[in-house]
C-alpha positions, 0 to 999 in steps of 0.5 A: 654114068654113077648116079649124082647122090645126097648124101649125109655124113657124121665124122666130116672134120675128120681124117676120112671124112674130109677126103671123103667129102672131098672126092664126093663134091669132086664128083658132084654129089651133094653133101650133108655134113651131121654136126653137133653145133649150130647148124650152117648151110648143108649141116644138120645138128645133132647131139647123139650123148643126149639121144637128140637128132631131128628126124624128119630133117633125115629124109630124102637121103640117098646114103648116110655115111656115120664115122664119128667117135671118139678118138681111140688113140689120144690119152690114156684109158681111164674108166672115163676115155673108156666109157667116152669111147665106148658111148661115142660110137654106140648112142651115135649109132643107136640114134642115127639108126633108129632115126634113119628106120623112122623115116617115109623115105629111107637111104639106100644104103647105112655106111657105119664105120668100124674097125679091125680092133674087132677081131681082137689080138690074133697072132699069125691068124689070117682073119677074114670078114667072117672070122670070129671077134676077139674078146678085148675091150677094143673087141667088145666096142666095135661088136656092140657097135656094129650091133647097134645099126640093127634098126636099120637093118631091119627096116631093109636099108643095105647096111655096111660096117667098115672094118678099118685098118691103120690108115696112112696119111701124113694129115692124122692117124698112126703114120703121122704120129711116127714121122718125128721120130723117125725122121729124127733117127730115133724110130724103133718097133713096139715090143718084139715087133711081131704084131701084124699090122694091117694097114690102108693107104688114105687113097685106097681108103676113100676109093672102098668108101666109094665102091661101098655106095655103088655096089648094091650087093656089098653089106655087112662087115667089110675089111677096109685094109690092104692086100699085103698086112706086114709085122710091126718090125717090118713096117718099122724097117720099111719106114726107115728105108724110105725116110733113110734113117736108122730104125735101131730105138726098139720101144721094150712092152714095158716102156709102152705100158708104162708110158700108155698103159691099157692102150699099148697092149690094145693097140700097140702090141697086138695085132690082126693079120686081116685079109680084105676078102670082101673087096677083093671078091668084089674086084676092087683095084688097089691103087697102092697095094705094097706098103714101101710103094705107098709110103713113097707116095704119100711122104712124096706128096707131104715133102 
């Protein structure tokens, strides 16, 4: 029997934090929501732009996971959305892991979030926890991020940085975005469509968080993606299968950078074929490893 943890999280009304705490109060741990207003029961305040966090109101904690940032993909990227992304996820960081190397009795283990945008767009390259990062913005944020859970890692507290892929769920994020206009037959790729996508069922998502907790020996970066990334063109085609609807409204590069500018390139045709190397050396089953499986799934649950 897993051991009944404390356990403290940021990003709790998000997509992932609330299947998260959802899973975790299902099985009795005892959660503690970080919140930037005034703190009700089971929440600590924080305000991570101004450097603010109570740290002895951190103690006692068996794990801290950290999701909360800036959402990357609502509006387009001014030099302000940029630095709002950028700050959101570096002074959170900084904050929480200093604040969490301060303390008598630290957490066992530091969950801080990332994301595949680590690795940059990399073509038909097999990337890997140890493959090197990439060199565009997206790039630059997620490596300054993961730098900035260094105090906690010097203090000795097991550390790990979820790399996280496109996560599919019909409650937020990329799949819930595209339901519209693929339902109404007016979905199509990005671009050429080559771009790889390397993507996660919500399930399976919230199953790594999990192991991440009890496996002792997992830290540093961790790919939260599936077994089997496809191309845009073929997650495209898969989708329109499964909603049985045409896919035949290709979205031209230009069209998405007219429409999204810097962001379509970052995003929306780029790519990373990223293999979850680390999860799997560690046995971790994947409940819906094959996207046209997973997408029946989920968009059974949501009909």
């Amino acid at each position: 029997m897993q051991k009944v943890m404390k356990i403290l999280i940021s990003g709790s009304h998000g997509l992932v934090g609330k299947a998260l705490i959802k899973l975790l109060t299902t099985e009795g741990h005892e959660i503690v929501r970080l919140v930037r207003h005034a703190p009700g029961p089971a929440e600590i305040e924080w305000h991570p732009n101004q450097g603010v966090i109570k740290v002895e109101q951190l103690e006692g904690f068996d794990a801290v996971v950290h999701l909360a940032g800036e959402s990357i993909a609502s509006g387009r990227w001014s030099n302000a959305k940029k630095q709002a992304i950028f700050d959101s996820r570096v002074k959170g960081t900084t904050l929480l892991s200093q604040s969490l190397a301060q303390l008598s009795q630290p957490p066992a283990v530091f969950i801080s979030a990332s994301a595949i945008g680590y690795y940059g767009n990399r073509g038909d390259e097999e990337l890997t926890e140890q493959s090197a990062p990439g060199n565009n913005f997206v790039a630059h944020v997620c490596k300054e991020w993961e730098k900035s859970t260094a105090a906690a890692i010097e203090k000795g507290i097991r550390t790990v940085h979820t790399r996280i892929g496109i996560v599919l769920d019909t409650n937020g994020g990329a799949l819930a975005q595209m339901l519209t206009p693929f339902r109404m037959g007016i979905g199509g790729r990005f671009g050429d469509g080559k771009q790889w996508m390397s993507w996660i069922a919500l399930d399976d998502l919230i199953g790594a968080f999990r192991l991440m907790l009890y496996d002792s020996l997992i830290s540093g970066p961790v790919n939260f993606v599936g077994p089997f990334p496809v191309t845009n063109a073929e997650f495209t085609k898969t989708l329109g299968k499964v909603l049985s609807r045409p896919t035949i409204f290709p979205v031209p590069a230009f069209a998405a950078r007219l429409a999204f500018g810097e962001m379509a390139d970052e995003l929306l045709l780029s790519g990373q074929k990223v293999i979850p190397a680390v999860l799997q050396s560690r046995g971790f089953s994947f409940q819906l490893p094959r996207l046209e499986i997973a997408l029946r799934k989920i968009l059974r649950e949501y009909s």
